[in-house]
C-alpha positions as CSV (number, residue, x, y, z in Angstrom):
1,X,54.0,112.2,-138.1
2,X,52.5,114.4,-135.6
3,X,54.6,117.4,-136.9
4,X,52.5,116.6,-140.2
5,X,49.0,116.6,-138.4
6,X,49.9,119.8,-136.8
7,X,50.9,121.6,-140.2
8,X,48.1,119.8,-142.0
9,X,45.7,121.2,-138.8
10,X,46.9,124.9,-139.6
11,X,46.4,124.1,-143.3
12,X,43.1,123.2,-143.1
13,X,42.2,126.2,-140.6
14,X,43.9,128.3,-142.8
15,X,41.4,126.7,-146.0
16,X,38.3,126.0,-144.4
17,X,38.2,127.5,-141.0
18,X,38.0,125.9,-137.5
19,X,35.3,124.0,-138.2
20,X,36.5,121.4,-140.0
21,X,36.1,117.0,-139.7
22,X,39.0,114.8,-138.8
23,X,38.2,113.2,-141.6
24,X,38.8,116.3,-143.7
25,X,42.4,116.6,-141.6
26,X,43.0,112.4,-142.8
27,X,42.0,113.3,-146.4
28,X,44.5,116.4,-146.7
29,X,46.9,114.3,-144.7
30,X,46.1,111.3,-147.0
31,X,45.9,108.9,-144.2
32,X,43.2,107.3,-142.3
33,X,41.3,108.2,-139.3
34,X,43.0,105.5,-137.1
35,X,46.3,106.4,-137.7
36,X,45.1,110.1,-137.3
37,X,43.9,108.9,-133.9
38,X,46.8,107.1,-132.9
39,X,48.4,110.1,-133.0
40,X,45.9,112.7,-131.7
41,X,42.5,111.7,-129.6
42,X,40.8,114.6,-131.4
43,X,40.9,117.9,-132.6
44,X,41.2,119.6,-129.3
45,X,44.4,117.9,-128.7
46,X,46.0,118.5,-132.0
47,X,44.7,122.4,-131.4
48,X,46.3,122.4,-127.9
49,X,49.8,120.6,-128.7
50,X,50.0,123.6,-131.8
51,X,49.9,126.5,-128.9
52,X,52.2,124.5,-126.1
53,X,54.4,123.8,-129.4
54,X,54.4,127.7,-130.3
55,X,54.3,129.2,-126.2
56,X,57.3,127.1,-126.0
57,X,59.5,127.8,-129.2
58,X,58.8,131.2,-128.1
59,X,60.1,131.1,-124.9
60,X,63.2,129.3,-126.0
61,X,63.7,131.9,-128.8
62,X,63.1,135.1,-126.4
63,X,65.6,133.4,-123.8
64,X,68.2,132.3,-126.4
65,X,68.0,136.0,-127.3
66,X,68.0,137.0,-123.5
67,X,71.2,134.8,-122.9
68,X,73.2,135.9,-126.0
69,X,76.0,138.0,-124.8
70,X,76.6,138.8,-128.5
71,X,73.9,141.2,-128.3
72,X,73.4,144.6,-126.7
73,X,70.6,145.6,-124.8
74,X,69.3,147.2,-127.6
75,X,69.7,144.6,-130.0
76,X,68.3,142.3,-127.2
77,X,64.6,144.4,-126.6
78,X,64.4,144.5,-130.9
79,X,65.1,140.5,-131.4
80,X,63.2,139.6,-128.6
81,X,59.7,142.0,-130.0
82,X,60.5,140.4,-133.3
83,X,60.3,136.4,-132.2
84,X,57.9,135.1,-134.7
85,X,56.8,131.4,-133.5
86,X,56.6,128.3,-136.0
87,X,52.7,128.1,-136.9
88,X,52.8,131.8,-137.2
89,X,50.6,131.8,-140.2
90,X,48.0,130.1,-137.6
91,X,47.8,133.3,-135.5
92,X,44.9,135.5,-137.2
93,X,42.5,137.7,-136.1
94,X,40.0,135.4,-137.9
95,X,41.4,132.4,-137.0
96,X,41.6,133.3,-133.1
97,X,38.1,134.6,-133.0
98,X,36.7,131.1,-134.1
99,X,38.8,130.1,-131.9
100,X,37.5,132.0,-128.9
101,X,33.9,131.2,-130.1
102,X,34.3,127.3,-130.4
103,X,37.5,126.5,-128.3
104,X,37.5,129.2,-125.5
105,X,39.5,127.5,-123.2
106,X,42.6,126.9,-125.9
107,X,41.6,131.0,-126.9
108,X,42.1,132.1,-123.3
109,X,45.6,130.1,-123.0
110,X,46.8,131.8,-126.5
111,X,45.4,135.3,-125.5
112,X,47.3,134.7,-122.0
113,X,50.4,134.0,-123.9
114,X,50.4,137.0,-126.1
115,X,49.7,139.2,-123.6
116,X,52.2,137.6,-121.0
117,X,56.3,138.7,-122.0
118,X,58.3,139.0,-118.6
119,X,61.2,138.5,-120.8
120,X,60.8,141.6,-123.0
121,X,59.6,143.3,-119.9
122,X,62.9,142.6,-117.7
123,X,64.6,144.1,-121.0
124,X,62.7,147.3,-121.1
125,X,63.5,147.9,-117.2
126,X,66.9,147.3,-117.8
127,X,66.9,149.2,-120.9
128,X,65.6,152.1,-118.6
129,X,67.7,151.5,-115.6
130,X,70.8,151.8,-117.8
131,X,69.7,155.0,-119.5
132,X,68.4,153.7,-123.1
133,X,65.7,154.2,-122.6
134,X,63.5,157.1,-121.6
135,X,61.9,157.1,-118.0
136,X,58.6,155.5,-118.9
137,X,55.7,153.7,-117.3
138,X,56.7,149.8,-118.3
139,X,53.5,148.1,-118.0
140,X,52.3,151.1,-120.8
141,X,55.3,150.4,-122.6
142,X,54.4,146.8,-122.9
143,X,50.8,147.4,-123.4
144,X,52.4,149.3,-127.0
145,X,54.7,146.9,-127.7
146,X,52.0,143.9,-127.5
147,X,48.9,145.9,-128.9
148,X,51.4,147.0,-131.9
149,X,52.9,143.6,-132.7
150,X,49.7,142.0,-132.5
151,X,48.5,144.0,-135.7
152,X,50.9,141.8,-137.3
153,X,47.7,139.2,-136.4
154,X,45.8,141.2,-139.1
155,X,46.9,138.9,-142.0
156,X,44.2,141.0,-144.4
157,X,46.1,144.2,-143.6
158,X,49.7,142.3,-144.1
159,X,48.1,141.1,-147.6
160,X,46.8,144.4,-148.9
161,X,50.0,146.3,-148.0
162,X,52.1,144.0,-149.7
163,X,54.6,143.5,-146.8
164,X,55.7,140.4,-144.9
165,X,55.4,139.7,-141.4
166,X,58.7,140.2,-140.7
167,X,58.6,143.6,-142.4
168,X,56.2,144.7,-140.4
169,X,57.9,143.2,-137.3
170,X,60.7,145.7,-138.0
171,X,58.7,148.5,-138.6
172,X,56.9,148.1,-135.4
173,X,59.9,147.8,-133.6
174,X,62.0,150.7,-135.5
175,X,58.9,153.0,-134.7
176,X,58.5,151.8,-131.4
177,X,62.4,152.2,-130.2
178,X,63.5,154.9,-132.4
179,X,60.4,157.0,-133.1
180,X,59.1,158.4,-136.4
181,X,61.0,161.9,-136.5
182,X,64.5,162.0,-138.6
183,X,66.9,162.9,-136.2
184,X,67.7,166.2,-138.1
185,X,63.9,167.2,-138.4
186,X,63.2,170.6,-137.0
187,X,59.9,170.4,-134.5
């Protein structure tokens, strides 16, 4: 049941905003306020158990991806920049900037969390200590790699371009490791 308040909450962000009842949450969910609130106290708390939810799918995914001996280094620093959390749809410019206005503590925890990657960062400098990468300044390197991805927040641009997340995820993270020159291309 609480899986379905959470996806109902995103649903109803997603339609109306952040600023909706709980009684508009029961009506989508077709249920009433008391067993809404046996579940959840309030809003707030529904809001809060969608980011510990995502923080800590992501986590697992990144280390999973860490921990996979499957994978080469390389493969490693492009799976881990392309984890997309459950509740991604959630995660929009709009949608985080009513939430920074009307729930700034739950705002400053999300914006912590997507600007916080040890993970990927422990990649890069071994992905530069082993020669893969060039010699580069890693806290710039993630300040690229977490500015670029979060575009992928910009769900207009993703809708007027025709492209899914996940493509853009790619692209990012093609452009990002292998540049934007053909190997062949004459400077």
């Amino acid at each position: 049941m609480k899986d379905r308040i959470m996806q109902a909450f995103v649903d109803e962000v997603k339609d109306k905003g952040i600023k909706f009842t709980m009684d508009d949450l029961a009506g989508r969910l077709g249920i009433s306020k008391r067993t809404l609130y046996e579940n959840f106290s309030s809003k707030v708390e529904i809001l809060e158990a969608i980011i510990e939810l995502t923080i800590t799918e992501f986590d697992e995914k990144t280390e999973a991806i860490v921990e996979d001996s499957s994978l080469s280094l390389l493969e490693k620093i492009k799976a881990a920049i392309m984890v997309v959390p459950k509740y991604d749809e959630f995660y929009d410019l709009q949608i985080l900037e009513q939430m920074k206005k009307y729930y700034p503590k739950q705002w400053e925890r999300m914006n912590h969390s997507l600007s916080e990657w040890e993970a990927l960062k422990n990649l890069l400098e071994q992905g530069i200590e082993e020669g893969l990468l060039k010699e580069q300044n890693v806290e710039l390197l993630m300040r690229l790699v977490i500015d670029a991805t979060n575009l992928t927040l910009d769900r207009r641009f993703i809708w007027e371009n025709r492209i899914t997340v996940e493509e853009a995820m790619n692209g990012i993270v093609n452009v990002l490791l292998f540049g934007m020159v053909e190997r062949n291309a004459e400077p």
